[in-house]
N, CA, C, O and CB atoms as a CASP TS submission, in Angstrom:
PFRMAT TS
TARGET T0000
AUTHOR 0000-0000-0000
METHOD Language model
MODEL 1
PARENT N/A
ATOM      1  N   UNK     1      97.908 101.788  95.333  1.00  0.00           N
ATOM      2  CA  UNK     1      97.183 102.522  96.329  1.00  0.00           C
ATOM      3  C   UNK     1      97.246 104.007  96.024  1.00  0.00           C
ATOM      4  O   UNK     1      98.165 104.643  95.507  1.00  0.00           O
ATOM      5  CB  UNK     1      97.729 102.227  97.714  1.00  0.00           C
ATOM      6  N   UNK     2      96.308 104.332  96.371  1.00  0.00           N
ATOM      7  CA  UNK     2      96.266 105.953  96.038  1.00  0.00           C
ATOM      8  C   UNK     2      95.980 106.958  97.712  1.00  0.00           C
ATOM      9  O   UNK     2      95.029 107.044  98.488  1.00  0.00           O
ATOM     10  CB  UNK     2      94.620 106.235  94.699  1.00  0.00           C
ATOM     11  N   UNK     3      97.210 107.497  97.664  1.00  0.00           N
ATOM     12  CA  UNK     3      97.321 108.249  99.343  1.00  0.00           C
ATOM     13  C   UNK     3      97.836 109.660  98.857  1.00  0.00           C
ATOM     14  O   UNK     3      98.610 109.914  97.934  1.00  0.00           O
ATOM     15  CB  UNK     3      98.700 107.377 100.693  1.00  0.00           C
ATOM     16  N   UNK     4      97.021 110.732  99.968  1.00  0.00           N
ATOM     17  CA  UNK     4      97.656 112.101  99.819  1.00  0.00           C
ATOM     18  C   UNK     4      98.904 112.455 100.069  1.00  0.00           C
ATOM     19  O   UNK     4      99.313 112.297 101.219  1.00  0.00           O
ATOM     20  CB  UNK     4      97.112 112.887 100.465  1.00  0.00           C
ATOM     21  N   UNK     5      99.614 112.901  99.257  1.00  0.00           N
ATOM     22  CA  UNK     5     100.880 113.071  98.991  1.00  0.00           C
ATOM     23  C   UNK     5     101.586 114.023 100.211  1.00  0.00           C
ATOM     24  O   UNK     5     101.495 115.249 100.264  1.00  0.00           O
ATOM     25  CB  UNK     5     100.948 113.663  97.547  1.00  0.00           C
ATOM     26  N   UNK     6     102.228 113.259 101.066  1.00  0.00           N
ATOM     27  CA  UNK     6     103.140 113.840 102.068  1.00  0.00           C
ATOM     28  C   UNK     6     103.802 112.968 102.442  1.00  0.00           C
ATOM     29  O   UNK     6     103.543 111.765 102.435  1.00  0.00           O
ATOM     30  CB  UNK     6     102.664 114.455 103.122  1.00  0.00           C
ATOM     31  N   UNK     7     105.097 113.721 102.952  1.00  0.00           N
ATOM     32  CA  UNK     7     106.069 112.819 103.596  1.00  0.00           C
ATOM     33  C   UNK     7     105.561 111.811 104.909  1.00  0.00           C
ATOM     34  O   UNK     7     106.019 110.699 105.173  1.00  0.00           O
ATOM     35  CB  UNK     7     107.207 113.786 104.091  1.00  0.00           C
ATOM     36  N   UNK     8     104.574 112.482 105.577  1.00  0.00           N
ATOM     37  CA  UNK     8     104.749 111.599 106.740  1.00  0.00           C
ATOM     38  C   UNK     8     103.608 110.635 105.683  1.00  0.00           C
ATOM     39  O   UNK     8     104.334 109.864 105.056  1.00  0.00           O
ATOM     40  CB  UNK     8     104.269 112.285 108.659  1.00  0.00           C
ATOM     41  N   UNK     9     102.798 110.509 105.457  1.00  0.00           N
ATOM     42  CA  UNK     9     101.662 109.363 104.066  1.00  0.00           C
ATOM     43  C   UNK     9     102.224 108.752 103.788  1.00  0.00           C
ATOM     44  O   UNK     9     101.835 107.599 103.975  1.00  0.00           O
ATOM     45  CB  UNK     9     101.021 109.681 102.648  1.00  0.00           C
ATOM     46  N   UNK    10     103.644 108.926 103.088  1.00  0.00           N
ATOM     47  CA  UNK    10     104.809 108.094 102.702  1.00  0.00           C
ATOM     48  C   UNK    10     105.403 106.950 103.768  1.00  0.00           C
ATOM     49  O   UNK    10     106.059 105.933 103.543  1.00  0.00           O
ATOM     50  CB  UNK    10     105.924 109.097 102.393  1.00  0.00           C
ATOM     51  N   UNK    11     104.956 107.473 104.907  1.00  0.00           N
ATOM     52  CA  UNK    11     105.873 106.789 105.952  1.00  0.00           C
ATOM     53  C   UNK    11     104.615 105.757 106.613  1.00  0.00           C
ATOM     54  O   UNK    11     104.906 104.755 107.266  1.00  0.00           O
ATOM     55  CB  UNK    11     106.708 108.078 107.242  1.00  0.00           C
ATOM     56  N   UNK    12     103.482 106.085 106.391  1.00  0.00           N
ATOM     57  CA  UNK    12     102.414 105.288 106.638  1.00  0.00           C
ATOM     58  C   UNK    12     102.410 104.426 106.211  1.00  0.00           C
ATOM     59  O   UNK    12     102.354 103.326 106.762  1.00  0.00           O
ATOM     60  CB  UNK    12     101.487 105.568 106.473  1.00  0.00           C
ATOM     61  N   UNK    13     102.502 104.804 104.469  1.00  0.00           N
ATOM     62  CA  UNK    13     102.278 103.358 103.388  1.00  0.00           C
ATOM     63  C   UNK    13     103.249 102.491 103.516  1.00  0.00           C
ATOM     64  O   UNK    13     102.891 101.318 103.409  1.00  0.00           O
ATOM     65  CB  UNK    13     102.280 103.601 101.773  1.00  0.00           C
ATOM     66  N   UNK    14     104.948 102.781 103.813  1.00  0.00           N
ATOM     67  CA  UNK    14     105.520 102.139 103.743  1.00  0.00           C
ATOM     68  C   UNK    14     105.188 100.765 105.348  1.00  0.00           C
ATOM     69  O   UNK    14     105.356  99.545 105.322  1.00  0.00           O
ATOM     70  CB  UNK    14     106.681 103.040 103.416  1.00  0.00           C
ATOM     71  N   UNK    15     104.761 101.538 106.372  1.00  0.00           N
ATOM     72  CA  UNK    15     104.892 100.709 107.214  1.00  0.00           C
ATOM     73  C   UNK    15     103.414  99.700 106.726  1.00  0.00           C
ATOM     74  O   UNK    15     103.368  98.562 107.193  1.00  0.00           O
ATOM     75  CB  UNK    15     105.034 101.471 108.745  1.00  0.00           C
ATOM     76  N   UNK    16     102.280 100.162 105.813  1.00  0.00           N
ATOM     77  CA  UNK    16     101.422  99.243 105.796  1.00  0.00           C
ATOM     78  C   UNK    16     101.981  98.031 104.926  1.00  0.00           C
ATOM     79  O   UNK    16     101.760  96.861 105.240  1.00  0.00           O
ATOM     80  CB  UNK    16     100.180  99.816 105.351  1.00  0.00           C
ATOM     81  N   UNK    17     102.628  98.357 103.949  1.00  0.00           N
ATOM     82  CA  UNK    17     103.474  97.367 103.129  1.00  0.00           C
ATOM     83  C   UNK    17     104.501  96.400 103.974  1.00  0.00           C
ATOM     84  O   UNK    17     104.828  95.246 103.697  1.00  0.00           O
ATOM     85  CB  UNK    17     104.349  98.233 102.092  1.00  0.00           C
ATOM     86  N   UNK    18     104.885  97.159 105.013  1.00  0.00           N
ATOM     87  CA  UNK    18     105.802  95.917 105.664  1.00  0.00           C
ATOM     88  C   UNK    18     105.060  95.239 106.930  1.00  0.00           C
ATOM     89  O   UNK    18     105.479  94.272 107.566  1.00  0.00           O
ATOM     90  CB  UNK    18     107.382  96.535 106.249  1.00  0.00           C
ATOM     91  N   UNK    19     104.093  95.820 107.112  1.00  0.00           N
ATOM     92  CA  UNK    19     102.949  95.144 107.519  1.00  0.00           C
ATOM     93  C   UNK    19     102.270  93.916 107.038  1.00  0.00           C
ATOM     94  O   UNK    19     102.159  92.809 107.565  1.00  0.00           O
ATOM     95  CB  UNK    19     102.185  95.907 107.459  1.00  0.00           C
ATOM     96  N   UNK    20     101.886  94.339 106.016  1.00  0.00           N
ATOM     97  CA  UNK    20     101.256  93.227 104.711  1.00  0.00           C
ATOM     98  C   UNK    20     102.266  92.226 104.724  1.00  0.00           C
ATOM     99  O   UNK    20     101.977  91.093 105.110  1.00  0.00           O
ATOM    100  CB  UNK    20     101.121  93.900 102.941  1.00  0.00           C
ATOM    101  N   UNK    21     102.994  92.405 104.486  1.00  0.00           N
ATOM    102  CA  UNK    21     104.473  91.426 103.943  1.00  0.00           C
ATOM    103  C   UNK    21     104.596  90.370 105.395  1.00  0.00           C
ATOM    104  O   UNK    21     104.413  89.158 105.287  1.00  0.00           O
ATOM    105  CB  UNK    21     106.409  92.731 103.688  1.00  0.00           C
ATOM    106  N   UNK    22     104.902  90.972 106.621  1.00  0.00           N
ATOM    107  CA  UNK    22     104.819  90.299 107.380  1.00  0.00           C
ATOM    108  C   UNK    22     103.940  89.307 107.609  1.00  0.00           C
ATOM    109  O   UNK    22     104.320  88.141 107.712  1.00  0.00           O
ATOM    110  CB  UNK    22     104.898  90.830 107.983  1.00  0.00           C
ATOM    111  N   UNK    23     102.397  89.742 107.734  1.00  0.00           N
ATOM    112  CA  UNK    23     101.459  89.017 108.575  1.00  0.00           C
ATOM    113  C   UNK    23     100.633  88.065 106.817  1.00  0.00           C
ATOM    114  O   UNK    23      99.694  87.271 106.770  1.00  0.00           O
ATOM    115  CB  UNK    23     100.163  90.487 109.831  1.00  0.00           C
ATOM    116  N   UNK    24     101.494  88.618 105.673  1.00  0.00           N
ATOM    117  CA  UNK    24     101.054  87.485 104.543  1.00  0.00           C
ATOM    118  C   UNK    24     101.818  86.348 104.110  1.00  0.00           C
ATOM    119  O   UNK    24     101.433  85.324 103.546  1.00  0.00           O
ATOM    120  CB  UNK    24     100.854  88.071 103.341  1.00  0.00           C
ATOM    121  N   UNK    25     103.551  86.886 104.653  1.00  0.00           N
ATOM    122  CA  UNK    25     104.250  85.916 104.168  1.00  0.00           C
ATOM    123  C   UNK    25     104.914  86.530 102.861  1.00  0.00           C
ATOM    124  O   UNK    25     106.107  86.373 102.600  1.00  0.00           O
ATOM    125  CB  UNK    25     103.375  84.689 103.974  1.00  0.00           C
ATOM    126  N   UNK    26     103.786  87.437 101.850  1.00  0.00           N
ATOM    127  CA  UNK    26     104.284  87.519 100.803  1.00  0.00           C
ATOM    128  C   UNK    26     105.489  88.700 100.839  1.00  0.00           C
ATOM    129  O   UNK    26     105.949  88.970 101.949  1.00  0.00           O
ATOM    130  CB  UNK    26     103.192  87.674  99.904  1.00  0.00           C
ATOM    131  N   UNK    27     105.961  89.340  99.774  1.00  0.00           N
ATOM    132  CA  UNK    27     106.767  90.392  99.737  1.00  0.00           C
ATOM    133  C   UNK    27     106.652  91.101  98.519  1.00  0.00           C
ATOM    134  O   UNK    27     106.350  90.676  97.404  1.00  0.00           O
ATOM    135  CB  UNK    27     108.019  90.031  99.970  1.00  0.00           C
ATOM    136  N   UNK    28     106.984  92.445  98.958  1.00  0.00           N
ATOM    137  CA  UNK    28     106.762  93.643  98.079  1.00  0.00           C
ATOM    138  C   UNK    28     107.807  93.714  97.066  1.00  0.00           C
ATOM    139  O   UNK    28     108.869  94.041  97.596  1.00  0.00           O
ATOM    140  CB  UNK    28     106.741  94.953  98.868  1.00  0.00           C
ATOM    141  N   UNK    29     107.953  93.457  95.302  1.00  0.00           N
ATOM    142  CA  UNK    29     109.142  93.436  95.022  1.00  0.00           C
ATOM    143  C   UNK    29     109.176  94.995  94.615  1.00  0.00           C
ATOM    144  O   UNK    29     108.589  95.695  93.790  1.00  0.00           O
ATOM    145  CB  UNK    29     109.539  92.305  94.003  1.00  0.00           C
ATOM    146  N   UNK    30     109.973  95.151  95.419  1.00  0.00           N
ATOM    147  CA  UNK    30     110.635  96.912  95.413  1.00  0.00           C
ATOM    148  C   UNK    30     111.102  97.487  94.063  1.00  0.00           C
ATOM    149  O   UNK    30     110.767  98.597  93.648  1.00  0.00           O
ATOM    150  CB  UNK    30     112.143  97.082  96.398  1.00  0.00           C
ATOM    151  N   UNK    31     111.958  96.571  93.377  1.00  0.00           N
ATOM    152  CA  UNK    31     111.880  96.860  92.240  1.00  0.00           C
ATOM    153  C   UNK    31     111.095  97.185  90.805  1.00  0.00           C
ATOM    154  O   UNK    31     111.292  97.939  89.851  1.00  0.00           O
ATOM    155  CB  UNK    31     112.287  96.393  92.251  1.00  0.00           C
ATOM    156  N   UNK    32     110.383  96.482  91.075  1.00  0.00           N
ATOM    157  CA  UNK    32     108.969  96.915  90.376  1.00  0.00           C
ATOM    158  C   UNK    32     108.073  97.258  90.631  1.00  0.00           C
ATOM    159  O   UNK    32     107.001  96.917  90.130  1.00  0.00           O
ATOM    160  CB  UNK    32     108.446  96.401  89.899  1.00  0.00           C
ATOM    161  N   UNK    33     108.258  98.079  91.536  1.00  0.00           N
ATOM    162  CA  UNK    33     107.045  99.277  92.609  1.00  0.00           C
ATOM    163  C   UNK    33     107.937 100.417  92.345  1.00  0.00           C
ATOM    164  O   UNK    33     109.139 100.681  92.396  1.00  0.00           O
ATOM    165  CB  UNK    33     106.771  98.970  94.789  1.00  0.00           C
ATOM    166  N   UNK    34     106.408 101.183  91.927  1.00  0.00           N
ATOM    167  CA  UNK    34     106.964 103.015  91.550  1.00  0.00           C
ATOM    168  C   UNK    34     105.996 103.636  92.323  1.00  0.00           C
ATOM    169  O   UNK    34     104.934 103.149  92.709  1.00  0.00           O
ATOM    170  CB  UNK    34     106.841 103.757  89.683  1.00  0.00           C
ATOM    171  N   UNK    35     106.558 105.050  92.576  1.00  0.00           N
ATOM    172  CA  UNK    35     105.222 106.057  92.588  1.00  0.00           C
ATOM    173  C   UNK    35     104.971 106.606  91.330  1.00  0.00           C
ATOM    174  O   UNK    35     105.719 106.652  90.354  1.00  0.00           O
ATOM    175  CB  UNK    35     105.342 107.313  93.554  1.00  0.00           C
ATOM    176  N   UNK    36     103.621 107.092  91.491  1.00  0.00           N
ATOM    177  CA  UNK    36     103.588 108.412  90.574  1.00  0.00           C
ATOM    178  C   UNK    36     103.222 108.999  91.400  1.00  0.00           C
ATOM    179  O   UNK    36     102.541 108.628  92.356  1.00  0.00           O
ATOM    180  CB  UNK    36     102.819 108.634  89.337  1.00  0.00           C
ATOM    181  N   UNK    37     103.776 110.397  91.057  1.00  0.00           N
ATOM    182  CA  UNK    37     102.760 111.764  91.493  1.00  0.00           C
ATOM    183  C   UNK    37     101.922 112.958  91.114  1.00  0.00           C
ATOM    184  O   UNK    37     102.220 113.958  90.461  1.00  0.00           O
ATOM    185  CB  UNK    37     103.239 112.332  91.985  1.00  0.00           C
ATOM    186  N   UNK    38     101.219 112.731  91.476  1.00  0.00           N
ATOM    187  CA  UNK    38      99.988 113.963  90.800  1.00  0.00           C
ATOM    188  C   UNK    38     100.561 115.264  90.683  1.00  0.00           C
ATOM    189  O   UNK    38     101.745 115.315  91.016  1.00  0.00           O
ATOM    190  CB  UNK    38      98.551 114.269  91.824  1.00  0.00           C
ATOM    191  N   UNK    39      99.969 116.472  90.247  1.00  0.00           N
ATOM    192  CA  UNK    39     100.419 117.882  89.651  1.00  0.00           C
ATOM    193  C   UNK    39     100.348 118.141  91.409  1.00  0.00           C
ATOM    194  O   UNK    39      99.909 117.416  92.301  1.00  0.00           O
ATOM    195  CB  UNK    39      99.177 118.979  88.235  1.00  0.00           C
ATOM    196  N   UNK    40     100.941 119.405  91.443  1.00  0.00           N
ATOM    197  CA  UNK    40     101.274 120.218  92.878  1.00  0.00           C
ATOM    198  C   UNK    40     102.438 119.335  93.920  1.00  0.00           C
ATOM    199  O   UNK    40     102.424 119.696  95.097  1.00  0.00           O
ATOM    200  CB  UNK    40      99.601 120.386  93.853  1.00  0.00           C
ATOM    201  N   UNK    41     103.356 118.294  93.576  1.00  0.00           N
ATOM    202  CA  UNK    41     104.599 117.987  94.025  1.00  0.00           C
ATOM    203  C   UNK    41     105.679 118.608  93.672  1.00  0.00           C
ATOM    204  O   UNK    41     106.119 118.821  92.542  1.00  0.00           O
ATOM    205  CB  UNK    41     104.820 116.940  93.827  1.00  0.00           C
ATOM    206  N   UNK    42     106.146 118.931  94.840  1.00  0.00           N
ATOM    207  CA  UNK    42     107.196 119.500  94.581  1.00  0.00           C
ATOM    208  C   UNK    42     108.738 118.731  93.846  1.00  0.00           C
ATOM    209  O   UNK    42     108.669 117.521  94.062  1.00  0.00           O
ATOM    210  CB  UNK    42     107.318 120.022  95.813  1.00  0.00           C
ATOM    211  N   UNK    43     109.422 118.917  93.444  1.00  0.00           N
ATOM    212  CA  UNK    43     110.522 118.083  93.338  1.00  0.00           C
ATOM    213  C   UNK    43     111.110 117.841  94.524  1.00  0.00           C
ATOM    214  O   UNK    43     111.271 116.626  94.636  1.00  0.00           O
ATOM    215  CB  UNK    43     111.420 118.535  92.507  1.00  0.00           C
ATOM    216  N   UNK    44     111.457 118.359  95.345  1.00  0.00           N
ATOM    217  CA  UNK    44     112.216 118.189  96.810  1.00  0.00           C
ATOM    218  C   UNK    44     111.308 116.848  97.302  1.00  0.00           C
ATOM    219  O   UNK    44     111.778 115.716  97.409  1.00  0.00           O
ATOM    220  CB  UNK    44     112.043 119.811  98.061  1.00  0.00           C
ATOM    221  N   UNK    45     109.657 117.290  97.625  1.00  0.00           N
ATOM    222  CA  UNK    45     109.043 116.698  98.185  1.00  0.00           C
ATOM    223  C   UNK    45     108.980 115.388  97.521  1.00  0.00           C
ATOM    224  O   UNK    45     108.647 114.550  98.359  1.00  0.00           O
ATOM    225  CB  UNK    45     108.071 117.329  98.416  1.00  0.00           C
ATOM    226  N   UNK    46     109.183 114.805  96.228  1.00  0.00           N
ATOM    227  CA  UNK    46     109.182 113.964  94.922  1.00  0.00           C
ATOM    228  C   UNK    46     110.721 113.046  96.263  1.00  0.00           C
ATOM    229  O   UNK    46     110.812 112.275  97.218  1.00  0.00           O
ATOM    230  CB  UNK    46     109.705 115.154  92.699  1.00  0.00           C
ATOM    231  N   UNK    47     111.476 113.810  95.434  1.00  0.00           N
ATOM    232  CA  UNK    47     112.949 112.702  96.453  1.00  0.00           C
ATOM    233  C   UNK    47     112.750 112.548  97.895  1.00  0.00           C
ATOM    234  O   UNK    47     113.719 112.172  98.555  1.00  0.00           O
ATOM    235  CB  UNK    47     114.732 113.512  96.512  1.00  0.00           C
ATOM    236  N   UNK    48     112.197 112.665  98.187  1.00  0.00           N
ATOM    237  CA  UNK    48     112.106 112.438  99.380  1.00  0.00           C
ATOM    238  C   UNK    48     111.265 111.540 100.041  1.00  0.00           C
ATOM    239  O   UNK    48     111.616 110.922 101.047  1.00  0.00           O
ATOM    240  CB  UNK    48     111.972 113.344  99.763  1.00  0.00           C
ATOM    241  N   UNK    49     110.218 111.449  99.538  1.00  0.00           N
ATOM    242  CA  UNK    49     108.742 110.374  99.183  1.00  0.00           C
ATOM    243  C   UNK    49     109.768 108.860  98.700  1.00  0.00           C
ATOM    244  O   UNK    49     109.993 107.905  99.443  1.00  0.00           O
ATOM    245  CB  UNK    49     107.360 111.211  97.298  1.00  0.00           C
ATOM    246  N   UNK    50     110.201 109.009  97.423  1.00  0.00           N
ATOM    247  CA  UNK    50     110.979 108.125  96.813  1.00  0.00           C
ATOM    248  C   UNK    50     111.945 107.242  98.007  1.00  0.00           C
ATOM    249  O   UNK    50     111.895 106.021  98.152  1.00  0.00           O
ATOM    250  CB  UNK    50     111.828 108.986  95.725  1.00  0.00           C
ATOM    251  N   UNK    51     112.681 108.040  98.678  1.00  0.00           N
ATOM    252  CA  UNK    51     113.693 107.556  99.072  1.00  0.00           C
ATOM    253  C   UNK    51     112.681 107.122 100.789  1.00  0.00           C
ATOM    254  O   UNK    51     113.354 106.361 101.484  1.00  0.00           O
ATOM    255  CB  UNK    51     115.199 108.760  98.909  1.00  0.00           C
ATOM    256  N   UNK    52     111.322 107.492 101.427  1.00  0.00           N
ATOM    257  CA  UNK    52     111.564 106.844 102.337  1.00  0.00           C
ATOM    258  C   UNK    52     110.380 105.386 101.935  1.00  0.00           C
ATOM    259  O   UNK    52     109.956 104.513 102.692  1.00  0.00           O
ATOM    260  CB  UNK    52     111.416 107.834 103.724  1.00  0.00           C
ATOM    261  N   UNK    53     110.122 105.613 100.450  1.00  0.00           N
ATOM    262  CA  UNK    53     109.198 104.637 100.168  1.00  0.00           C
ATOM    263  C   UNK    53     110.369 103.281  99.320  1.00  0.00           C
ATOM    264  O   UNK    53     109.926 102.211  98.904  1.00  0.00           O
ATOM    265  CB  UNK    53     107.782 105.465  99.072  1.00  0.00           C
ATOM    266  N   UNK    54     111.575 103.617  99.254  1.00  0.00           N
ATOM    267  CA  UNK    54     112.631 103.001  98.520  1.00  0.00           C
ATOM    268  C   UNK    54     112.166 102.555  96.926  1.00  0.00           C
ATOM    269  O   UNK    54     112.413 101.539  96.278  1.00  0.00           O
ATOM    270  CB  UNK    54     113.100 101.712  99.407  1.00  0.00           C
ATOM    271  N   UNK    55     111.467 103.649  96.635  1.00  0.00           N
ATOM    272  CA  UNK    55     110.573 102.809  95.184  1.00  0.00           C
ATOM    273  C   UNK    55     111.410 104.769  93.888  1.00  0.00           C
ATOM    274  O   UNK    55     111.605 105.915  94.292  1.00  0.00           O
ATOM    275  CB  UNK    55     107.322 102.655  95.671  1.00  0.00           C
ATOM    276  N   UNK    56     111.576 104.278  92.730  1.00  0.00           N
ATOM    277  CA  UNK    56     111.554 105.077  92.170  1.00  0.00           C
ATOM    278  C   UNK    56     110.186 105.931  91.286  1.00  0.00           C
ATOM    279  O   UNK    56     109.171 105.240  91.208  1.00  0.00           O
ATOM    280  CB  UNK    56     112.413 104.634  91.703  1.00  0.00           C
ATOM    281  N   UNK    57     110.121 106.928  90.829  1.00  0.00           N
ATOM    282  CA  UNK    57     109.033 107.737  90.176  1.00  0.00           C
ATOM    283  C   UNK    57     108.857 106.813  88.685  1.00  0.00           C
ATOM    284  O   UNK    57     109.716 106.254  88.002  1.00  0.00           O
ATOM    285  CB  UNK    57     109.564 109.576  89.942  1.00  0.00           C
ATOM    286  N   UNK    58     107.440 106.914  88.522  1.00  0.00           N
ATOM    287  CA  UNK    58     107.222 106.323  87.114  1.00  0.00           C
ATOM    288  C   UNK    58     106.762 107.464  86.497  1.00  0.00           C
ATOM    289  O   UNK    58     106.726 108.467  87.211  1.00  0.00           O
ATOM    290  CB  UNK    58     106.198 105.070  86.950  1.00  0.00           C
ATOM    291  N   UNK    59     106.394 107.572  85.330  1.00  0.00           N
ATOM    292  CA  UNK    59     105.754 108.623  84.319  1.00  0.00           C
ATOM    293  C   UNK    59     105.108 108.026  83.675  1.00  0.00           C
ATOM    294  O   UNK    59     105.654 107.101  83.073  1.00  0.00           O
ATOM    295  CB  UNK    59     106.487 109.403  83.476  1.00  0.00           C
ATOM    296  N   UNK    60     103.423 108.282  83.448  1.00  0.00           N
ATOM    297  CA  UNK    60     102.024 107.801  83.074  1.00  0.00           C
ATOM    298  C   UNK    60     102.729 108.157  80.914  1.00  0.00           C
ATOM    299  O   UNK    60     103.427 109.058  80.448  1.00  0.00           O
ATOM    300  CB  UNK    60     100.166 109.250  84.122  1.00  0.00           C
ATOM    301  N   UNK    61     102.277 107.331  80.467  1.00  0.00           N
ATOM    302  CA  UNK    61     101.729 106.182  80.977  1.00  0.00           C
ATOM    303  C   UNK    61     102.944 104.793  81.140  1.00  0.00           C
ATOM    304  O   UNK    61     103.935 104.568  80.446  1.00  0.00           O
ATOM    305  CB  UNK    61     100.457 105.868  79.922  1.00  0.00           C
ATOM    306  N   UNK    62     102.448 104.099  82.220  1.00  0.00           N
ATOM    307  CA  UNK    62     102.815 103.259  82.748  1.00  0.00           C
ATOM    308  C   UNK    62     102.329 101.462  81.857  1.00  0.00           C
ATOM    309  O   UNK    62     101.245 101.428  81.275  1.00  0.00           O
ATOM    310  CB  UNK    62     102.297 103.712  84.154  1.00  0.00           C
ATOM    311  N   UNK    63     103.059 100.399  81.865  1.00  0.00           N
ATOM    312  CA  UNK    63     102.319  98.938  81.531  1.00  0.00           C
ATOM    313  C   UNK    63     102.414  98.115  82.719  1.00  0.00           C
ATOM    314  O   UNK    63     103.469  97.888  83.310  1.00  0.00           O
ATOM    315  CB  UNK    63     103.019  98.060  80.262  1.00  0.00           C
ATOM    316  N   UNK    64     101.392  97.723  83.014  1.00  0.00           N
ATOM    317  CA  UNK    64     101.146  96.858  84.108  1.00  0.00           C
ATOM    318  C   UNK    64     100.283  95.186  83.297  1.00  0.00           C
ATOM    319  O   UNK    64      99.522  95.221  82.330  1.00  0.00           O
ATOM    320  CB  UNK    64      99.999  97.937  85.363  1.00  0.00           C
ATOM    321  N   UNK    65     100.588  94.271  83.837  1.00  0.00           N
ATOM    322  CA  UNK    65     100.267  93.151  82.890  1.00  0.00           C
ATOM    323  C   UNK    65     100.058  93.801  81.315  1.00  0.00           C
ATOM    324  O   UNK    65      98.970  93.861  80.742  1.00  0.00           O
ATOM    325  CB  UNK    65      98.810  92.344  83.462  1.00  0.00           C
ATOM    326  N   UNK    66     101.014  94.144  80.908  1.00  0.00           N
ATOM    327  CA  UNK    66     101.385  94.386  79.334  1.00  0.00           C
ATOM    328  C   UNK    66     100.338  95.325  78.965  1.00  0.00           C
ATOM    329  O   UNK    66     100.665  95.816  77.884  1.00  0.00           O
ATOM    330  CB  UNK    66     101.353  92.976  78.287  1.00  0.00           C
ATOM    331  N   UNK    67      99.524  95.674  79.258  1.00  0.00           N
ATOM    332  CA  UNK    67      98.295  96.931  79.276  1.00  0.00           C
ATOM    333  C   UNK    67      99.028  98.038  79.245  1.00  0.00           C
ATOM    334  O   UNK    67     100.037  97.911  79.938  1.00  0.00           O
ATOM    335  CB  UNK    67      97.235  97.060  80.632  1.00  0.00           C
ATOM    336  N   UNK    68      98.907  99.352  78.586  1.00  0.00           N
ATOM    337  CA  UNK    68      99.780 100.554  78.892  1.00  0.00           C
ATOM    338  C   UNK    68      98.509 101.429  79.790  1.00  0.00           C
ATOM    339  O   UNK    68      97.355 101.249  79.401  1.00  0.00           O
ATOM    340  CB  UNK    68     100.489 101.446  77.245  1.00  0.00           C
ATOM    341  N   UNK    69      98.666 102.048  80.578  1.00  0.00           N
ATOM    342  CA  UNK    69      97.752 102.657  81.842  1.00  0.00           C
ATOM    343  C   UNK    69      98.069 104.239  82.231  1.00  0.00           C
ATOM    344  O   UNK    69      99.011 104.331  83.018  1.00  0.00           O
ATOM    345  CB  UNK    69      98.089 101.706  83.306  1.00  0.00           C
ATOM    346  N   UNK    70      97.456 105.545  81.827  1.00  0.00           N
ATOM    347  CA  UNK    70      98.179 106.724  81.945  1.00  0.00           C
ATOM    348  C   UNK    70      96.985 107.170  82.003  1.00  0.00           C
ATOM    349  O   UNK    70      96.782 108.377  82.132  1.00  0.00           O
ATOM    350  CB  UNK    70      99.226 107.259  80.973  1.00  0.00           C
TER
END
């Protein structure tokens, strides 16, 4: 998903994900969910995103079904 980068955005997506998860049954594996973030993040704002989305930062380019993607 692609959302404008703020803390409270962060706090949106996460509740749409545990949203999803609920009313699908399925689940988000956290571990293999990253962000990235576009140019103009701050680092502060970077940990902080991270930690209320519980997902760590990736760096483009990224492989998703064995494809490399950047």
């Amino acid at each position: 998903m692609i959302v404008k980068t703020s803390v409270s955005e962060a706090q949106v997506m996460r509740e749409v994900l545990m949203n999803y998860c609920s009313m699908s049954g399925q689940e988000v594996n956290i571990k293999k969910s990253h962000v990235i973030f576009g140019t103009g993040v701050t680092h502060r704002e970077g940990i902080i995103i991270e930690r209320k989305l519980q997902m760590s930062q990736a760096t483009c380019p990224i492989q998703y079904l064995g494809v490399s993607i950047g």
